[in-house]
Structure formats: structure tokens, C-alpha cells
ROBA-78064 format. One record per residue (C-alpha): residue in three letters; z negated, y negated, x. Coordinates in Angstrom, 3 decimals, m for minus. Each point is the difference from the previous one (the first is absolute). Layout:
! ROBA-78064
+-----+----------+----------+----------+
| res |       pz |       py |       px |
+-----+----------+----------+----------+
| ALA |        Z |        Y |        X |
...
+-----+----------+----------+----------+
//
This chain:
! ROBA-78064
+-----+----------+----------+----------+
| res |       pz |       py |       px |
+-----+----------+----------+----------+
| UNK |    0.000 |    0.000 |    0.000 |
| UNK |    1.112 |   m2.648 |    1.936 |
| UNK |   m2.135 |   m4.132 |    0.051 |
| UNK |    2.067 |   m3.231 |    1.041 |
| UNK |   m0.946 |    0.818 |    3.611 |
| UNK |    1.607 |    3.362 |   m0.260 |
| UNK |    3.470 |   m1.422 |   m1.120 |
| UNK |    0.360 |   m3.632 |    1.248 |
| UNK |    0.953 |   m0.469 |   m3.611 |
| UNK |   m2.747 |   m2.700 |   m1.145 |
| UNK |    1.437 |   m2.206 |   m2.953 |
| UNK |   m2.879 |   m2.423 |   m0.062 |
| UNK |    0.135 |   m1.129 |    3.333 |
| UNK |    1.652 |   m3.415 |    0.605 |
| UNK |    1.596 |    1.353 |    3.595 |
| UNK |    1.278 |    2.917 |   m1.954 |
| UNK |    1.570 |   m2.406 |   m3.216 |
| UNK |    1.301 |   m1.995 |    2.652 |
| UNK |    2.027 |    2.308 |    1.475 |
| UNK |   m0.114 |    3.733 |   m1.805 |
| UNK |    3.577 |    1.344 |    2.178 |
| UNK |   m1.857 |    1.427 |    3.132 |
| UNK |   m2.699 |    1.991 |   m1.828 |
| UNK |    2.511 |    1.203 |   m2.187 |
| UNK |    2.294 |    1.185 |    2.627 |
| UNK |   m3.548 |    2.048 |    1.244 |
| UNK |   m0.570 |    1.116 |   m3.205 |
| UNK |    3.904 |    1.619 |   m0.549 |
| UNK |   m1.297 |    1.532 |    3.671 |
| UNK |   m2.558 |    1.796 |   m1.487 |
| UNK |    2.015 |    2.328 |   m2.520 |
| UNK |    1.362 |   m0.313 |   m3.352 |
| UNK |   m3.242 |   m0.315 |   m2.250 |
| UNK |   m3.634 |   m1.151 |    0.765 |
| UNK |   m3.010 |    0.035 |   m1.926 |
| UNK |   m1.665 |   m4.054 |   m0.275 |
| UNK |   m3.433 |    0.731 |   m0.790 |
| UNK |   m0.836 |   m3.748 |   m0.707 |
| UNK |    2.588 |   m0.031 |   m3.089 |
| UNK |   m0.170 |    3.641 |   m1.044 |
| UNK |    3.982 |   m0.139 |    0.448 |
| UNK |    2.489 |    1.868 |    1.969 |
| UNK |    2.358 |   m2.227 |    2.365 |
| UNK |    3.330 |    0.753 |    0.837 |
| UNK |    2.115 |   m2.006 |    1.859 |
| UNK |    3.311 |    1.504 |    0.731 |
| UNK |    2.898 |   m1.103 |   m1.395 |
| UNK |    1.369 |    3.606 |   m1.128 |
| UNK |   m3.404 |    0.684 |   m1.781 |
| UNK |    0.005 |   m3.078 |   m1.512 |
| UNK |    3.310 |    0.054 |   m1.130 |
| UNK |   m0.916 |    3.489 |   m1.676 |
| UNK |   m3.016 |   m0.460 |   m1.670 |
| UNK |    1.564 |   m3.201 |   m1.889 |
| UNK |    2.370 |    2.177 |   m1.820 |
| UNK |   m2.502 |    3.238 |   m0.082 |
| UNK |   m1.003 |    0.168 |   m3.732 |
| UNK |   m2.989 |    2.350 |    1.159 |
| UNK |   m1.650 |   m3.379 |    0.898 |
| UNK |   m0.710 |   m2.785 |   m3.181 |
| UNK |   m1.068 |   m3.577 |   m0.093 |
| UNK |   m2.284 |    0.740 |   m2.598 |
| UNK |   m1.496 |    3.677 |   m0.863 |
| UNK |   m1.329 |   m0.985 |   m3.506 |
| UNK |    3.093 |    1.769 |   m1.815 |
| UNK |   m0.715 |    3.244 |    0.977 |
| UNK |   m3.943 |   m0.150 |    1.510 |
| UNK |   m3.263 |   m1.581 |   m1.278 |
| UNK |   m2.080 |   m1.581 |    2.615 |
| UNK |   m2.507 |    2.848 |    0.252 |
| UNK |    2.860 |    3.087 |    0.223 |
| UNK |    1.689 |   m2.521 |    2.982 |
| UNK |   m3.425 |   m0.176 |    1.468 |
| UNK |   m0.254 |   m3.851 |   m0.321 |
| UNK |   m2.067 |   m2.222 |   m1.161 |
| UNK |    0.640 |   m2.522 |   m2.754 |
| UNK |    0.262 |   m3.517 |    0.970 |
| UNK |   m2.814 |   m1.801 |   m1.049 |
| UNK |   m0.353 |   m1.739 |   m3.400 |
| UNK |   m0.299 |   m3.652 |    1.148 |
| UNK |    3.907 |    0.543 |    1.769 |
| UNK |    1.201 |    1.123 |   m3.308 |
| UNK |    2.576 |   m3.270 |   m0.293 |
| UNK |    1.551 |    0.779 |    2.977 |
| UNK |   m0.015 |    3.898 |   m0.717 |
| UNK |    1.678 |   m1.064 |   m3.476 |
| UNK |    2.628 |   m2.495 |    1.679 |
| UNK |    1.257 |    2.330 |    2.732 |
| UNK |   m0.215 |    3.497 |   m1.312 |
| UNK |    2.744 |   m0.859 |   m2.654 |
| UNK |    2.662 |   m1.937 |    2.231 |
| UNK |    2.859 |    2.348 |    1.235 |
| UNK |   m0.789 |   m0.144 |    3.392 |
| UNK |   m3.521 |    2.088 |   m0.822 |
| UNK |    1.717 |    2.692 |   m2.212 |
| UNK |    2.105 |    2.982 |    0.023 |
| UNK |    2.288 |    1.566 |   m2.353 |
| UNK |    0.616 |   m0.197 |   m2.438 |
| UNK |   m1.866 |   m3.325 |   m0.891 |
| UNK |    1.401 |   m1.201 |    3.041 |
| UNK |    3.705 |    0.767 |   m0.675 |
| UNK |   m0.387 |   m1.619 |   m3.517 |
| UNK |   m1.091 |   m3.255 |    1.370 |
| UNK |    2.286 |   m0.197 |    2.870 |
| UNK |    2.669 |    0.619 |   m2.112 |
| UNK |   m0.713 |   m3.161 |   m1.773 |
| UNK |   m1.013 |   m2.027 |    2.645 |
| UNK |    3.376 |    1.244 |    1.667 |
| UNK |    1.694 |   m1.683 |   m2.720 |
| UNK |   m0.611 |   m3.819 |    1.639 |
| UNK |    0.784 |    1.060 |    3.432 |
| UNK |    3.515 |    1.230 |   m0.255 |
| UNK |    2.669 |   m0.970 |    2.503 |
| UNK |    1.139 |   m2.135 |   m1.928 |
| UNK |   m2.805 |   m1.599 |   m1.538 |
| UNK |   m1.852 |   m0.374 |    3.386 |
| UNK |    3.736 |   m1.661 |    1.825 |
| UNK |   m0.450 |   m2.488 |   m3.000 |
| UNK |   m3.184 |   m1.231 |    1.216 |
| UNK |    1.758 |   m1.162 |    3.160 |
| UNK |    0.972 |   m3.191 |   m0.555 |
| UNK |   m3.657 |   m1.310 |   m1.163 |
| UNK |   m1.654 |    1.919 |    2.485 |
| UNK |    2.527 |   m2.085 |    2.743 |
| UNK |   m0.637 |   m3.145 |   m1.435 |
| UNK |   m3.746 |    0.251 |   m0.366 |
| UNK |   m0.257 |    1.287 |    3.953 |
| UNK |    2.251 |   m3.068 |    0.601 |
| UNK |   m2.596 |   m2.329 |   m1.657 |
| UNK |   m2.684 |    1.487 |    1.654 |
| UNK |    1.246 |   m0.578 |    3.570 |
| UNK |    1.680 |   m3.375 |   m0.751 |
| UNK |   m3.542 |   m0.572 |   m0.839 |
| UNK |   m1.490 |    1.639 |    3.309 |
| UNK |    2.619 |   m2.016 |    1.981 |
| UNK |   m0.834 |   m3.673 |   m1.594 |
| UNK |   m3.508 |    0.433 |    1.099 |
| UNK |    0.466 |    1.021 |    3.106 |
| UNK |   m1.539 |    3.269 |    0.046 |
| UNK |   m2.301 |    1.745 |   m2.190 |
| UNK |   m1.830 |    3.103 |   m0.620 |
| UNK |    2.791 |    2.900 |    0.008 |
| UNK |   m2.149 |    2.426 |   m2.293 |
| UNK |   m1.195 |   m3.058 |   m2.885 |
| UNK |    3.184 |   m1.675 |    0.073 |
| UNK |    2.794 |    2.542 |    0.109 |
| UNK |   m1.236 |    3.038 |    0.009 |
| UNK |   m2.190 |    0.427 |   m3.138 |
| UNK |    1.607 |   m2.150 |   m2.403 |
| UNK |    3.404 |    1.412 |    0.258 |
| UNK |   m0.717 |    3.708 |   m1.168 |
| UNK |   m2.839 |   m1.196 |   m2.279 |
| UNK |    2.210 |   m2.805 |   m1.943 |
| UNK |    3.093 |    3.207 |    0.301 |
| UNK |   m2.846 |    2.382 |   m1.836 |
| UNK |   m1.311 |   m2.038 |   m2.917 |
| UNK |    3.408 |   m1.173 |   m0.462 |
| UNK |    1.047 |    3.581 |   m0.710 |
| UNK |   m3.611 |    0.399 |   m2.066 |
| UNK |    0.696 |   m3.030 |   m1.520 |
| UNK |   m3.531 |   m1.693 |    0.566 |
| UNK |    0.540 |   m3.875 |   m0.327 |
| UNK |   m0.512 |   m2.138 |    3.122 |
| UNK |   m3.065 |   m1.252 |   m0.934 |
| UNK |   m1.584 |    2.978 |   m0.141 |
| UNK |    0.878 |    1.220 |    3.686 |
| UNK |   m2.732 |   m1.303 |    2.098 |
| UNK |   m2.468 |    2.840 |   m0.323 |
| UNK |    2.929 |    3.126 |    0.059 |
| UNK |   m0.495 |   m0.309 |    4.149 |
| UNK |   m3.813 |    0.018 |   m0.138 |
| UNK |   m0.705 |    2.832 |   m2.365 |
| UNK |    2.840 |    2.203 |    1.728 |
| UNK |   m1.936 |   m1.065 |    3.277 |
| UNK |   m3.066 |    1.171 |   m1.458 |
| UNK |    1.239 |    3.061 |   m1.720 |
| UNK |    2.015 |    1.261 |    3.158 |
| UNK |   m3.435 |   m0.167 |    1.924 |
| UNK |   m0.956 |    3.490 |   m1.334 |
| UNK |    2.673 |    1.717 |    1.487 |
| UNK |   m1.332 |   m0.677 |    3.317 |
| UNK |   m2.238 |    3.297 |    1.515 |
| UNK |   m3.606 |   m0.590 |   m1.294 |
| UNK |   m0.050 |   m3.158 |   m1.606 |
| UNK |   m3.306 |   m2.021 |   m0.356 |
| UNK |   m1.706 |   m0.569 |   m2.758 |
| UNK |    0.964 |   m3.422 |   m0.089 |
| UNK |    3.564 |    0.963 |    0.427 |
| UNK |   m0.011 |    2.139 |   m2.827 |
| UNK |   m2.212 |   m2.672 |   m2.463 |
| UNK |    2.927 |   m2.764 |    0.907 |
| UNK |    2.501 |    3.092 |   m1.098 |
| UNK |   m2.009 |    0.983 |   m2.835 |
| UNK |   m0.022 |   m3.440 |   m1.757 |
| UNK |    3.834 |   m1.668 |    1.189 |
| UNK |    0.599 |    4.046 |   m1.962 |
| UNK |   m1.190 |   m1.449 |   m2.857 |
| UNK |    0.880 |   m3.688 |    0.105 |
| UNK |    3.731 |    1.429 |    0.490 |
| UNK |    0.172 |    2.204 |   m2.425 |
| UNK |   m1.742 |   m2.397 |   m2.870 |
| UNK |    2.638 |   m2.527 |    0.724 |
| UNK |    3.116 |    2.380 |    0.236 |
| UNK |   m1.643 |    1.306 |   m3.469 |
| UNK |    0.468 |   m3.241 |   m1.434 |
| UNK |    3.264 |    0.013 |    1.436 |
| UNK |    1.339 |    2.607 |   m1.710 |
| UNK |   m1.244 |   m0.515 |   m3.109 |
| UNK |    1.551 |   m3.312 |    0.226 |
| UNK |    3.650 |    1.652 |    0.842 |
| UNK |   m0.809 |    2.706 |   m2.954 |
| UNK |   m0.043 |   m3.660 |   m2.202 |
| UNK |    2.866 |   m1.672 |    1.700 |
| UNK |    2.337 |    2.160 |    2.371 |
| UNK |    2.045 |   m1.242 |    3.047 |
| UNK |    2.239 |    1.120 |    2.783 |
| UNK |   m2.630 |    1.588 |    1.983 |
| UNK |   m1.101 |    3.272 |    1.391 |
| UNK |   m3.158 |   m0.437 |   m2.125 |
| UNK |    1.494 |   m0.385 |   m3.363 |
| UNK |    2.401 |    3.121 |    1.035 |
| UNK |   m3.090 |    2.125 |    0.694 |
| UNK |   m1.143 |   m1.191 |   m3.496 |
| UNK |    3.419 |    0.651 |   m1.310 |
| UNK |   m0.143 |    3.757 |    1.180 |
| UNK |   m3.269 |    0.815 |   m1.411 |
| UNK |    1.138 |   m1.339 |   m3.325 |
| UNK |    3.322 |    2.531 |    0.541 |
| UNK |   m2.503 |    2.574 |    0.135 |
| UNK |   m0.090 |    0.615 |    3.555 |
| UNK |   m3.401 |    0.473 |    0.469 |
| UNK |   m1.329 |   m2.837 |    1.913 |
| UNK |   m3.297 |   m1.019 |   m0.211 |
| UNK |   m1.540 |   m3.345 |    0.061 |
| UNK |   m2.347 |    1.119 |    3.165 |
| UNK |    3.682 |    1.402 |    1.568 |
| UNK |    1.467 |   m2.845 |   m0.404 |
| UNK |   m3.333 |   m2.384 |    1.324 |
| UNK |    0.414 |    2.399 |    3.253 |
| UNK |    3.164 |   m0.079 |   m0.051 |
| UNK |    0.842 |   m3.774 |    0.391 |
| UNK |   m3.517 |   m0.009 |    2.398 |
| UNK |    1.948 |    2.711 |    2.292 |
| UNK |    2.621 |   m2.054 |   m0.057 |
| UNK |   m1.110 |   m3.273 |    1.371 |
| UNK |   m2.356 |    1.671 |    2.567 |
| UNK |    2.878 |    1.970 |    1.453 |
| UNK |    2.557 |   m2.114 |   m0.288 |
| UNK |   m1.679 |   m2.555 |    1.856 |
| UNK |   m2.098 |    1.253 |    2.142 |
| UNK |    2.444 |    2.242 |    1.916 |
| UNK |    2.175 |   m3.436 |    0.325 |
| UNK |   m2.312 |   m2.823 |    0.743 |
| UNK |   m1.697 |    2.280 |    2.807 |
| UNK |    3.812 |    1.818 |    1.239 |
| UNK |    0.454 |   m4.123 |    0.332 |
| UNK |   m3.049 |   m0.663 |    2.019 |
| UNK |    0.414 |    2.761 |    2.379 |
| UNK |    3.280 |   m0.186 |    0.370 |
| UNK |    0.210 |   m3.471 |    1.411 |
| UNK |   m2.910 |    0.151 |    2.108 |
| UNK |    2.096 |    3.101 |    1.710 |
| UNK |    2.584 |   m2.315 |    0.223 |
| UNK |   m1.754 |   m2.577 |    1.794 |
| UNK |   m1.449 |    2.335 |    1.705 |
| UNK |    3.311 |    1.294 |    1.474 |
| UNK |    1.958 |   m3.184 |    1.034 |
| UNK |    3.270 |    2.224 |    0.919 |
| UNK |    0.296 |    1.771 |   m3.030 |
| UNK |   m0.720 |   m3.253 |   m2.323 |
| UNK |    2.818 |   m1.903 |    2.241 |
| UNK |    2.619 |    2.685 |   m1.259 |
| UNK |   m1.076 |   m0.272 |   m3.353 |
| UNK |    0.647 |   m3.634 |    0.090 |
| UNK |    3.299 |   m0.081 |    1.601 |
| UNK |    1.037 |    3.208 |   m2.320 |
| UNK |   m1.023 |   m0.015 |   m3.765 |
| UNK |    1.624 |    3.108 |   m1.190 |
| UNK |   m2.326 |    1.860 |    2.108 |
| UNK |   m2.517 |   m1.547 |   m2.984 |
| UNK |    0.029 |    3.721 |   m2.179 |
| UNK |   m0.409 |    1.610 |    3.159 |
| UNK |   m2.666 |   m1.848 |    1.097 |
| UNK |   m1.811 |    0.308 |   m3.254 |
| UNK |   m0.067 |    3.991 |    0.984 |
| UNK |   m1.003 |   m0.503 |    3.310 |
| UNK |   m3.130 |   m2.508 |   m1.014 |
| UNK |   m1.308 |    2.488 |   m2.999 |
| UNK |   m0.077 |    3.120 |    2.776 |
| UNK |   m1.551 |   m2.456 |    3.393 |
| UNK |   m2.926 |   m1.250 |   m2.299 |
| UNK |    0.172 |    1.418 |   m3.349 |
| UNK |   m2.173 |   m1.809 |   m2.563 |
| UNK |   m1.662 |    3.758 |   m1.747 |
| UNK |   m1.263 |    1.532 |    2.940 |
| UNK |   m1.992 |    2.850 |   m2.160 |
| UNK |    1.075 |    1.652 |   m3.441 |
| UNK |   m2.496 |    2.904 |   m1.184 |
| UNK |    0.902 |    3.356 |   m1.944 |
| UNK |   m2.098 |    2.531 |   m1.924 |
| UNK |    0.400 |    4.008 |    1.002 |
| UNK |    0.566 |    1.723 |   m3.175 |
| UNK |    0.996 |    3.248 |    1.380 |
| UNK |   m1.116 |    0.914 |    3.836 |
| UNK |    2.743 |   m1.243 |    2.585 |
| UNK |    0.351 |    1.231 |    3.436 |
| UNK |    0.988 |   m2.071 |    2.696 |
| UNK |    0.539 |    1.252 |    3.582 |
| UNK |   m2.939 |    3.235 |   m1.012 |
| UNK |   m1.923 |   m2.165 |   m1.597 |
| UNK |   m0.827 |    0.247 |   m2.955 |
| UNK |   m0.836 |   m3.147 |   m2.332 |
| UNK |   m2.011 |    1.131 |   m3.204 |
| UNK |    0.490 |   m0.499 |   m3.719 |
| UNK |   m2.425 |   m3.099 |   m0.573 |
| UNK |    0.676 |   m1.644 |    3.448 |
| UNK |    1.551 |   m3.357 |    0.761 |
| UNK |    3.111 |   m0.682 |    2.398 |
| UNK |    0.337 |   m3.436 |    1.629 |
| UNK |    3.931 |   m0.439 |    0.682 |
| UNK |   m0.321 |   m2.535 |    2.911 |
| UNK |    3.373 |   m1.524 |   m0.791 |
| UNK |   m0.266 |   m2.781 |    3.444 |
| UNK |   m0.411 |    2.635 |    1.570 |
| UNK |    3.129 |    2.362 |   m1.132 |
| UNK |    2.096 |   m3.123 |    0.708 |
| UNK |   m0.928 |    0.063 |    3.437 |
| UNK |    0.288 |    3.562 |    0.764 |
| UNK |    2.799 |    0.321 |    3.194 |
| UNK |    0.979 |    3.703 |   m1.623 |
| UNK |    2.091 |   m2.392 |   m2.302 |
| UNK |    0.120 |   m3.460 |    1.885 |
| UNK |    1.450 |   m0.812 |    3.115 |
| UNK |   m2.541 |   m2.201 |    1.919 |
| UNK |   m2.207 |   m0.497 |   m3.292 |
| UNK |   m1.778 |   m2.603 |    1.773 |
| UNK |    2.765 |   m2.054 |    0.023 |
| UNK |    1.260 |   m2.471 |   m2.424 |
| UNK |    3.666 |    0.531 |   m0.315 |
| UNK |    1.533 |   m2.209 |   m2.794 |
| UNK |    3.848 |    1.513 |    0.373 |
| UNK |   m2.094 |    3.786 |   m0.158 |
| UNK |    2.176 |    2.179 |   m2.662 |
| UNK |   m1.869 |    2.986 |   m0.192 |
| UNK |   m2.811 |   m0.801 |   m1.169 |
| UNK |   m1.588 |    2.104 |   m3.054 |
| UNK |   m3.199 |   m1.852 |   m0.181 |
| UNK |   m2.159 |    1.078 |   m3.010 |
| UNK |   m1.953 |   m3.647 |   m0.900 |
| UNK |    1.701 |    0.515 |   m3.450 |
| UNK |   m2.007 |    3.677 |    0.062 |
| UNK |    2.455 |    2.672 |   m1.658 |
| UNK |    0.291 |    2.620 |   m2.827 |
| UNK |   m0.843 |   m1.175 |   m3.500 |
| UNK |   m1.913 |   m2.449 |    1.405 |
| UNK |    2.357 |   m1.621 |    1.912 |
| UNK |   m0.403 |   m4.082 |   m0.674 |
| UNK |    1.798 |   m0.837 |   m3.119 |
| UNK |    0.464 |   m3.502 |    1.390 |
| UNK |    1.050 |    0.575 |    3.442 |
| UNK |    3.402 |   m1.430 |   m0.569 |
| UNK |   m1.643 |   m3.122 |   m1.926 |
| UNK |   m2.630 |   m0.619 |    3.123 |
| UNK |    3.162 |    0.762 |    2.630 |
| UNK |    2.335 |   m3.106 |   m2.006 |
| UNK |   m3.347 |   m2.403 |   m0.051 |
| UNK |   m0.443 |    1.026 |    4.342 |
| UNK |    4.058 |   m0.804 |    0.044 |
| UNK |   m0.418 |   m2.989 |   m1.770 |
| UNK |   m3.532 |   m1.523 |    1.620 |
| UNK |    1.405 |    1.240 |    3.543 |
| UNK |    3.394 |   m1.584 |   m0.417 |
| UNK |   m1.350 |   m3.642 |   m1.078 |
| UNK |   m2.342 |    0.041 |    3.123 |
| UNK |    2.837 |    0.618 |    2.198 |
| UNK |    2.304 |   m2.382 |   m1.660 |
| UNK |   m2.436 |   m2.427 |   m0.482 |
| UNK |   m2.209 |   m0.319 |    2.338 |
| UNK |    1.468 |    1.646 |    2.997 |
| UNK |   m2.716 |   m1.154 |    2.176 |
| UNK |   m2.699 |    1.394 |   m1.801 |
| UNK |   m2.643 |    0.940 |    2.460 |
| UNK |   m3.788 |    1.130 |    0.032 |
| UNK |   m2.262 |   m2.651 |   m0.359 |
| UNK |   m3.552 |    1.858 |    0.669 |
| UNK |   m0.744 |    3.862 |    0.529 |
| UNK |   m0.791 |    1.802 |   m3.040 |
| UNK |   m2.554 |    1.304 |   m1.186 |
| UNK |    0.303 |    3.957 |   m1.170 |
| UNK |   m1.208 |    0.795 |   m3.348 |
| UNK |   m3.265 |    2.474 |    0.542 |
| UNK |    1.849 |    2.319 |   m2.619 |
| UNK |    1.292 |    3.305 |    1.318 |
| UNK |    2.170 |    1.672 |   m2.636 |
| UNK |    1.842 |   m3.333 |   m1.111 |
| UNK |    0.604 |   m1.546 |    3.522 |
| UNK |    0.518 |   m3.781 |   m0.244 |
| UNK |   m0.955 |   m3.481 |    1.476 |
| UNK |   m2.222 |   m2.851 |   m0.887 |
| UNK |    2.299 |   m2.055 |    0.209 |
| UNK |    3.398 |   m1.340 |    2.034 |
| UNK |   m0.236 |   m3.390 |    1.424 |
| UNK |    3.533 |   m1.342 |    1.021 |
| UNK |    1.642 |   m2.882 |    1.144 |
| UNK |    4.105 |   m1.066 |   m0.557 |
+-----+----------+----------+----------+
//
């Protein structure tokens, strides 16, 4: 049974958050699978394994659909967490079939090709404002100026939630994302607890108000498919549109963050982005694999698993350490390395299986279009200050970005 000494593998140590890559690269060292006592969780960090287990339906987000608590040999969260418990168990992301497949199938419905290629144009024009923005003041704050209110503003457009409404969507995802990290506090999980149930009361009032007067949004279409009969409930749809802005923000204003600060971080490779701009998409790639923003994405055993002889129980949990599959040199030449023209490069930050991100072609045209006004724009763009790293582990992300045009 192996302690944070054992591994090198220590997610609440600031040296560690700072830099995860080399104890990672020890950890692949060490075999396939290893036991983390401090979590109760089984790491693996190879990209092949990963990979696997993504698509392996022996594994579940949830275990609820086929287990109780007590046959899974778990214990029951407890009652004052019940908000959050409510929120999250019902989004798609924390259920398998054939729940799951039902509301994907909807959801699916507003992120077609087509409807998500449609979205270009404001997406362009609101990164456009943003930057013309960053550049008339000189400088700014990469993460509050660009950054967040791009993919948030893209989100409750979609939702439909009226601009004056927006200002706490960024704090209560904030808050509710703080219980995915390994062994939150009790204050983390209070904050999570109540933004839970601030959320959900106003996105209650929300849809009762598109029940009374419909529009051209993906809440009144959830609304419009439960009337059709298929089977949506008010507490899906709550988690549903929660899911929604959580993931299809968080993933982008932190892939932002990160990205640049590699950037600036790696003069040469930022110089031949700005003398080539179709290298943009690949770039994009190359940022979400170097310094991906979901470092750690957890799965429930439901039948035993063996990996490399060992074999992982019914009941256990796996940690998928996804920055570390996208550094693993069995599938990346010189991992270490940021290569923006790299072409292989089957990173998994958008996970895989029937899990894969709904919105990963959504958050790759908001990267396009944030990345492409800053070169355009402000082609000077520089770091004002060094960062300071988030002290999350499993969403990776910064403080903030100073920068100067």
C-alpha cells in the first residue's frame, strides 16, 4: 500500500502542482497500476491503460444503477452534502446507460456540426471585443478579461440566461468544481454545498419561466422534449444545464491560461505561432496535451479489472491521470517538448468513450477564436508578472495572467 513518499505522487504539495511531469514520468517507471493509500484510489498513468479503461464499460462513473452503497461497500455521502449529491448525480457526465444515452441524446441535439459552426461568427466577434478591450488598456489580466468571459457569455448564450444574470455562473461553478479535487475540506465542500443550491433555485426559476414563455434556447428545447414525452426530468435538466456551464468553461478558460503561459514560456515556439497562424488548430492540440487543464478523472470498478496481474476489485476506484497519459514517450516523441506543428498527437484532455466531452468542438472554436485575436491584435502580448498556480490538482489552472501589449 503505497503513502506520497512511496510514489513521488503528492497532489497537495505546491512543488508537486507546480510542476506534476517529473513525478509522473517516475510514477509510469514504476508499472502500470499503483495502490494511493491517501485517496483509497488506484493510479494509472500510461497512456495505453488510460486510453482503455475510458472506453471499458466494466468501469462506471456512477455505480448507483446497478449497486446500493452498502453491496459496493461504500458509504453514503453525508446528509448535509445532499445539494451537491442531488446536482451532480443526475448530469450526464455522472451516469451510465441508459439514463446517460437518453440525455446525451438530447443534449446532442444543440451541438451538431452545424449548429456548433453557427456559433462562429458571435463567438469571433465577442473574442474580438474582448482583446480590443485588453489592447486599449494596455494590458490586463489574461484569465478575468479574456479568458472567462468568452466561454461563460458562449454558455448562457446557448442556456439562454439573460446578461444580467451572469455574474454569479463563474463563482458557483468555481465553488461547485472544488469537490472534485482529492479530499476536499470541509469548507470546500460547504462553499459547494450552498453555490449547489443557489444554482439550482435560480435555474428552477428559469425554467419555469421558459415553460411560460419559450425561446430559441437549449433550455426551452430541454423543456420542449420532456413535454414530447421524452422523459426528462426537471432535476435532469437543472444538472444538465449546471454540467454544461462547468464543463464548458472550465476546460476553456483554464486550456487558455495554461496555454499561454507555455507560450511565454517558450519564446521559439510562440515566435512561429506569430509569424504562422494556420498552425492556430494545431497549436490548440499541442497546448491541451503540454498542460492539460483535467489532470485527474475518477472511475468506479463494477466488475474486477486486471491490469498488468493486478487485479483491481469490484468496489474500488481508478484515478485515470490524464497529464500524465499525455506525456507518456510510448506515444510522444520528446513529450517534454512543446511542439506546436506536432501531428500525431492523440491527447485524451477531451477523455474518451461515452464520455468523451460533448463540447470539445465548441471549447476548440472559442481557443481558435480567443488565440487568433491575441495574435492579431496584440502581437506583442507579453507576461507582465509570474503567475501564480492554482493550489487545485485535478483542474490545473492559474490565479491569474498578468500581461502587457
Amino acid at each position: 500500500m503505497a503513502a506520497v513518499s512511496d510514489l513521488g505522487f503528492d497532489p497537495w504539495d505546491p512543488a508537486f502542482i507546480a510542476d506534476p511531469y517529473p513525478a509522473y514520468a517516475d510514477l509510469r517507471a514504476q508499472g502500470r497500476v499503483r495502490y494511493f493509500e491517501p485517496t483509497n484510489q488506484w493510479l494509472v498513468a500510461h497512456h495505453a491503460d488510460v486510453s482503455a479503461l475510458l472506453r471499458d464499460r466494466r468501469l462506471g462513473r456512477t455505480y448507483r444503477h446497478r449497486f446500493t452503497h452498502e453491496e459496493f461497500g461504500r458509504t453514503a455521502p453525508p446528509p448535509e452534502h445532499e445539494p451537491f449529491h442531488t446536482l451532480n448525480d443526475h448530469g450526464m457526465l455522472d451516469l451510465e446507460p441508459p439514463d446517460h444515452t437518453r440525455i446525451r441524446r438530447l443534449v446532442s441535439k444543440a451541438f451538431t456540426p452545424r449548429t456548433v459552426e453557427g456559433l462562429k461568427p458571435y463567438v469571433r466577434a465577442l473574442a474580438d471585443d474582448l482583446v480590443s478591450s485588453l489592447v486599449a488598456a494596455g494590458g490586463g489580466d489574461l484569465l478575468t478579461d479574456v479568458a472567462e468571459p468568452l466561454p461563460v457569455a458562449v454558455i448562457a448564450e446557448m442556456l439562454g440566461i439573460p446578461e444580467s444574470d451572469r455574474g454569479p455562473l463563474r463563482p458557483w461553478s468555481a465553488d461547485i468544481c472544488g469537490m472534485y479535487e482529492l479530499n476536499p475540506s470541509k469548507d470546500t465542500a460547504a462553499r459547494a454545498v450552498r453555490a449547489s443550491a443557489e444554482f439550482s433555485g435560480y435555474l428552477r426559476e428559469l425554467i419555469a419561466a421558459r415553460r411560460k414563455e419559450p425561446g430559441d434556447d437549449l433550455v426551452s428545447g430541454l423543456i420542449e422534449a420532456h413535454d414530447e414525452g421524452d422523459r426528462l426530468t426537471e432535476q435532469e435538466m437543472i444538472s444538465t444545464c449546471v454540467l454544461l456551464l462547468n464543463a464548458g468553461h472550465e476546460a476553456t478558460v483554464n486550456a487558455t491560461v495554461n496555454g499561454w503561459y507555455a507560450l511565454f514560456r517558450n519564446e521559439a515556439q510562440l515566435e512561429l505561432l506569430r509569424a504562422d497562424h494556420t498552425l492556430i488548430p494545431s497549436a490548440i492540440e499541442e497546448l491541451m496535451r503540454y498542460d492539460t487543464p483535467l489532470q485527474l478523472f475518477e472511475r468506479w470498478v463494477l466488475d474486477d479489472v486486471e491490469i498488468d496481474g493486478t487485479t483491481i476489485p469490484r468496489g474500488a476506484e481508478i484515478a485515470m491521470l490524464f497529464g500524465s497519459a499525455n506525456h507518456d514517450p510510448a506515444v510522444f516523441e520528446n513529450p517534454s517538448a512543446l511542439d506546436l506543428t506536432r501531428t500525431d498527437n492523440p491527447h485524451i484532455s477531451f477523455s474518451a468513450g461515452i464520455h468523451y466531452c460533448i463540447g470539445a468542438p465548441l471549447a476548440r472554436i472559442e481557443l481558435a477564436a480567443s488565440m487568433g485575436a491575441l495574435l492579431e491584435r496584440a502581437p506583442t502580448l507579453r507576461l507582465a508578472a509570474e503567475p501564480v498556480r492554482k493550489p487545485n490538482f485535478v483542474i490545473r489552472g492559474l490565479e491569474g495572467l498578468s500581461v502587457v501589449v
